[in-house]
C-alpha positions as CSV (number, residue, x, y, z in Angstrom):
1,X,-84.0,-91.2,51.1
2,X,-84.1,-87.7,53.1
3,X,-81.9,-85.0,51.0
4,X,-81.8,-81.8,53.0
5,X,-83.7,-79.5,50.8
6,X,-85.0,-76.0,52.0
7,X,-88.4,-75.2,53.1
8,X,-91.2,-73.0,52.3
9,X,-89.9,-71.1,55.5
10,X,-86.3,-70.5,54.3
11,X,-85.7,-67.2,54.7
12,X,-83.3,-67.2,51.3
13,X,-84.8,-70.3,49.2
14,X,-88.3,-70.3,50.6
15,X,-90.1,-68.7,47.7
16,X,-88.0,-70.6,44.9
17,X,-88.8,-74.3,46.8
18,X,-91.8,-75.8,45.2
19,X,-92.4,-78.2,47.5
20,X,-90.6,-82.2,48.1
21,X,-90.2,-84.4,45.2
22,X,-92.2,-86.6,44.6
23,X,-89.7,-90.1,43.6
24,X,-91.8,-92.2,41.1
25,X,-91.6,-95.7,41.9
26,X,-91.8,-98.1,38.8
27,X,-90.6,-101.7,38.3
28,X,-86.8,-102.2,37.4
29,X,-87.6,-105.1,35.6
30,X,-90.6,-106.8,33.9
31,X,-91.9,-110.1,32.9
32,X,-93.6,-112.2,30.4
33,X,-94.4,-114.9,29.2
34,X,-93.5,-116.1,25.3
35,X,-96.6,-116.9,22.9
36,X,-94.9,-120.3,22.0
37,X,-94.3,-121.5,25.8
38,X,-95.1,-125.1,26.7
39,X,-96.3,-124.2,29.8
40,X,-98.3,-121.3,29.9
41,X,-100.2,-122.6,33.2
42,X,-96.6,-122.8,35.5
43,X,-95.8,-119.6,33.9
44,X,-98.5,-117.4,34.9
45,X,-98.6,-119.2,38.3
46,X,-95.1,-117.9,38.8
47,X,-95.8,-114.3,37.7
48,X,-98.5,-114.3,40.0
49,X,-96.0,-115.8,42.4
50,X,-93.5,-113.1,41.8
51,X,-96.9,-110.5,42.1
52,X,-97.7,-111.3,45.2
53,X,-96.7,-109.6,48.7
54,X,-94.6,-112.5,49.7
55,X,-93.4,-113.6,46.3
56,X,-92.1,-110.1,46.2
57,X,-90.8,-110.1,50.0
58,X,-89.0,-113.0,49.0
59,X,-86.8,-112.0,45.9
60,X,-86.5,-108.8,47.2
61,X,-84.7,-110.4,50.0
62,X,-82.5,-112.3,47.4
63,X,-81.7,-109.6,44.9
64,X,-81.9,-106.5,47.5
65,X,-85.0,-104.6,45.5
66,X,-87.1,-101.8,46.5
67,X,-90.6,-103.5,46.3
68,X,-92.7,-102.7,43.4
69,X,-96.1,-104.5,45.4
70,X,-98.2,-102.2,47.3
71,X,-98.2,-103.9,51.1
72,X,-94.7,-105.3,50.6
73,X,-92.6,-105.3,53.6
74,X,-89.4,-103.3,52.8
75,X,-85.8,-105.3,53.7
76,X,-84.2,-103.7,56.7
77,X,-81.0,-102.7,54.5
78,X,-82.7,-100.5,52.3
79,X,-85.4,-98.6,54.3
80,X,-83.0,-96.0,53.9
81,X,-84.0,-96.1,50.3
82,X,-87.4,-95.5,50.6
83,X,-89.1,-93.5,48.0
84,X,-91.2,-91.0,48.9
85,X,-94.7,-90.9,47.8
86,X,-96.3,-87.5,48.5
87,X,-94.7,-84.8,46.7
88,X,-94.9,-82.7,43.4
89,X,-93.3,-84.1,39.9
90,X,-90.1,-82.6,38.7
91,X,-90.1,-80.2,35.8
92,X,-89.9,-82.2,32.3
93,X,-86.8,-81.6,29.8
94,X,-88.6,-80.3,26.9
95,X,-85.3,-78.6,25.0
96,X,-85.3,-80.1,22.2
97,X,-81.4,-80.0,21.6
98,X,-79.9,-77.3,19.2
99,X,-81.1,-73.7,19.2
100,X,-83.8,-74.0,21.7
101,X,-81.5,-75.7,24.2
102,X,-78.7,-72.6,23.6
103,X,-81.8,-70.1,24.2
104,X,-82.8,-72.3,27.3
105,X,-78.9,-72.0,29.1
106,X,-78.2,-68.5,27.6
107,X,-82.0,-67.1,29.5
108,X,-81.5,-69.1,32.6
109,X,-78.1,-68.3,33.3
110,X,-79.5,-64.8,33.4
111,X,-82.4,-65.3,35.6
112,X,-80.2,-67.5,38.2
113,X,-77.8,-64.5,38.6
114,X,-81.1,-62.0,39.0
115,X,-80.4,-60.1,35.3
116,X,-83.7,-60.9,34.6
117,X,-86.9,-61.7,36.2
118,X,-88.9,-65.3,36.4
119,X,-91.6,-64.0,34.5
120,X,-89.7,-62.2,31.4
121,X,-87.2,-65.1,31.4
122,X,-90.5,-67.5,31.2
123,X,-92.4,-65.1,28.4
124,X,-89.1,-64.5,26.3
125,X,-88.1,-68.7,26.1
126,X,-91.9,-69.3,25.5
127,X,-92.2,-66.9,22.4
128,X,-88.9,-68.2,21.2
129,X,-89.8,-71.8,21.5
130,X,-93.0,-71.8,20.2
131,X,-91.8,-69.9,17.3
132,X,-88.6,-71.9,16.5
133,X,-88.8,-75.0,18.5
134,X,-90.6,-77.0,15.5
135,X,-87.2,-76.8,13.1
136,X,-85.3,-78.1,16.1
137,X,-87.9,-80.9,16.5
138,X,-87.9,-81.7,12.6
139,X,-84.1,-82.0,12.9
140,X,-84.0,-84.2,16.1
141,X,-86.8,-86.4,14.4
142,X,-84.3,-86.7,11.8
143,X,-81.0,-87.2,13.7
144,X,-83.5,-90.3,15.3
145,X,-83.5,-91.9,11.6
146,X,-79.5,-92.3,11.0
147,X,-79.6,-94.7,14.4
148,X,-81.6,-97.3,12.4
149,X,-78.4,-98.7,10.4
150,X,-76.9,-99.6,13.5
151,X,-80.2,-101.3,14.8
152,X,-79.9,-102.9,11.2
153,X,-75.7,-104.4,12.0
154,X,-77.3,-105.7,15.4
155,X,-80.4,-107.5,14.0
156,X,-78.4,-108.9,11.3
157,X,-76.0,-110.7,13.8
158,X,-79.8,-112.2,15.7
159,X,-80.6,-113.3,12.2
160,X,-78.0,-114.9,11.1
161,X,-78.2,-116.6,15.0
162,X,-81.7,-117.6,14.2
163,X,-80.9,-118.9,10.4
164,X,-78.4,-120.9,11.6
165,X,-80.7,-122.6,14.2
166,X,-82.7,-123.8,11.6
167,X,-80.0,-125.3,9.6
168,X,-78.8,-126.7,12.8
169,X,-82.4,-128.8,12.6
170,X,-81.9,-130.3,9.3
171,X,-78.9,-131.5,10.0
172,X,-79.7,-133.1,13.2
173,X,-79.4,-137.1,13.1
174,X,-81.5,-138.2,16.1
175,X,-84.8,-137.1,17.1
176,X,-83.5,-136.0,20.2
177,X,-81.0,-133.6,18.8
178,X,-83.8,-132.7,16.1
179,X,-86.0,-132.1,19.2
180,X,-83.7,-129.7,20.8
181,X,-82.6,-127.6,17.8
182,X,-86.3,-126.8,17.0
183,X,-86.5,-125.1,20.1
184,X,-83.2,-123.3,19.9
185,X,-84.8,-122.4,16.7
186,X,-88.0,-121.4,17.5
187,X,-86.8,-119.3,20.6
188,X,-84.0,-117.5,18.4
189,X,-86.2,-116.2,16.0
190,X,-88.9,-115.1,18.5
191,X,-86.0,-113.4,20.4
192,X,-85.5,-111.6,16.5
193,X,-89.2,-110.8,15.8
194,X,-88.9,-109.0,19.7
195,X,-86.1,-107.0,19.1
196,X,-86.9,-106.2,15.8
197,X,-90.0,-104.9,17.3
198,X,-88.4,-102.9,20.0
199,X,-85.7,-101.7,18.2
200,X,-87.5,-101.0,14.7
201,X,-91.2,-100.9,14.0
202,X,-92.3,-99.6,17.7
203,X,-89.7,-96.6,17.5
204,X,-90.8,-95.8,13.9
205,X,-94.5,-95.8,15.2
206,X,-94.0,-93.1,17.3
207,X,-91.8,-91.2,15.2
208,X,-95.0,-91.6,12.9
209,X,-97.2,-90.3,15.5
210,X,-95.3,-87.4,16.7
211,X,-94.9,-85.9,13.3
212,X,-98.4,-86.3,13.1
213,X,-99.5,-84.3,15.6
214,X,-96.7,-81.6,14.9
215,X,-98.0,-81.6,11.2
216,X,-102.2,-81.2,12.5
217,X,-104.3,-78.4,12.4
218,X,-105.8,-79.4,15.4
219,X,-105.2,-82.0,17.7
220,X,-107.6,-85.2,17.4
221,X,-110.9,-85.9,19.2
222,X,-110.1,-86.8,23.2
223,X,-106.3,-86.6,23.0
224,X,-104.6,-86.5,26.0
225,X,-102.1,-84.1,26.1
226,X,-98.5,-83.8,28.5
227,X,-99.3,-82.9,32.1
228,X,-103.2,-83.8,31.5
229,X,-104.9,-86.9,32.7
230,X,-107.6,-89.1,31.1
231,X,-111.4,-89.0,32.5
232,X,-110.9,-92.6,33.6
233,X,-107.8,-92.1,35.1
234,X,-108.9,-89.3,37.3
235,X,-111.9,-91.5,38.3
236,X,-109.6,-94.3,39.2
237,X,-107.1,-91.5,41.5
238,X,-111.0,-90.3,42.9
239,X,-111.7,-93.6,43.6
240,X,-108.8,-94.7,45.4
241,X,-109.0,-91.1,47.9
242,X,-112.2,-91.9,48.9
243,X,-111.2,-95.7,49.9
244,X,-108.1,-94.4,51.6
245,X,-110.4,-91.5,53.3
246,X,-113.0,-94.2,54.6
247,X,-110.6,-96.4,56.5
């Protein structure tokens, strides 16, 4: 979609405009299959199904999706929408809430209305936020742990779901009703052991990791830090110009 931005030749903006944004195009939704499926076979035939140019094509058509398959034909009523793919990223939000974010507005403000310049605005907020931004980051990584309860209320009420399923098996008086409450049950407590996941041990991981790094000399051996990219994915994005250039 076509915003009307300014140029690099703008008399007024020209110097301040990086360049067009480039609109990252991910999936809106994704798929999988469960561990205890009965029928792993017809499930991967469908994802490959829903993977493919005109499996895509297709549900696009019903649902009214931007493709997420390179090659996909885009429906008439949202070529509007197209994202563009040739551009520069946006900036990253990297306040980290409380004093750094104050600091952040307070400096802007004052650059936007030409009180100060781009490059003391820049040096001032970095020396700030390098020497202050770790007790806001501390405090947010705490403020992160006093969610958990509430993730705790909402597993409870899968649990008890799931708990109840299995009772619902014992007491089940035909095989046929046994039949069909063991997979209630089964596919309430893998919808548990998921969320739990998500909502729990996956978030608590990282929270692990990042105070791990905050907390390290040095960073470890071959870490990849923000706005860097790994050797093998820059041989990938080499490998893919060179195709494109051949053609």
């Amino acid at each position: 979609m076509d915003f009307p931005i300014p140029s690099r030749d703008d008399p007024v903006y020209g110097e301040v405009v990086e360049g067009r944004i480039y609109e990252s195009p991910g999936g809106g939704f994704q798929f999988g299959i469960s561990r205890n499926s009965k029928h792993i076979d017809v499930a991967v035939d469908f994802l490959l199904f829903l993977a493919s140019q005109k499996g895509n094509e297709k549900l696009n058509g019903i649902i009214g999706w931007i493709p997420a398959i390179v090659g996909t034909e885009l429906d008439p009523l949202l070529q509007a929408f197209e994202p563009h793919l040739e551009g520069i990223y946006g900036n990253a939000n990297f306040t980290l809430g409380g004093n750094t974010a104050v600091t952040w507005a307070q400096q802007y403000s004052l650059y936007q209305v030409n009180q100060k310049s781009f490059d003391d605005f820049a040096q001032e907020y970095t020396e700030y936020y390098i020497r202050t931004g770790l007790e806001d980051f501390l405090e947010q990584q705490r403020d992160w742990r006093r969610g958990i309860q509430r993730n705790e209320q909402y597993l409870a009420g899968i649990r008890g779901r799931a708990i109840l399923a299995d009772q619902a098996v014992a007491a089940a008086r035909t095989p046929e009703e046994k039949a069909a409450a063991e997979l209630e049950a089964e596919s309430a407590w893998v919808r548990y052991r998921a969320i739990t996941a998500s909502r729990q041990i996956w978030g608590e991981l990282n929270h692990a990791r990042q105070l791990d790094l905050v907390q390290r000399d040095k960073l470890p051996e071959g870490f990849v830090g923000p706005y860097e990219y790994s050797s093998n994915v820059l041989a990938k994005i080499r490998q893919r110009l060179r195709a494109e250039g051949s053609k």
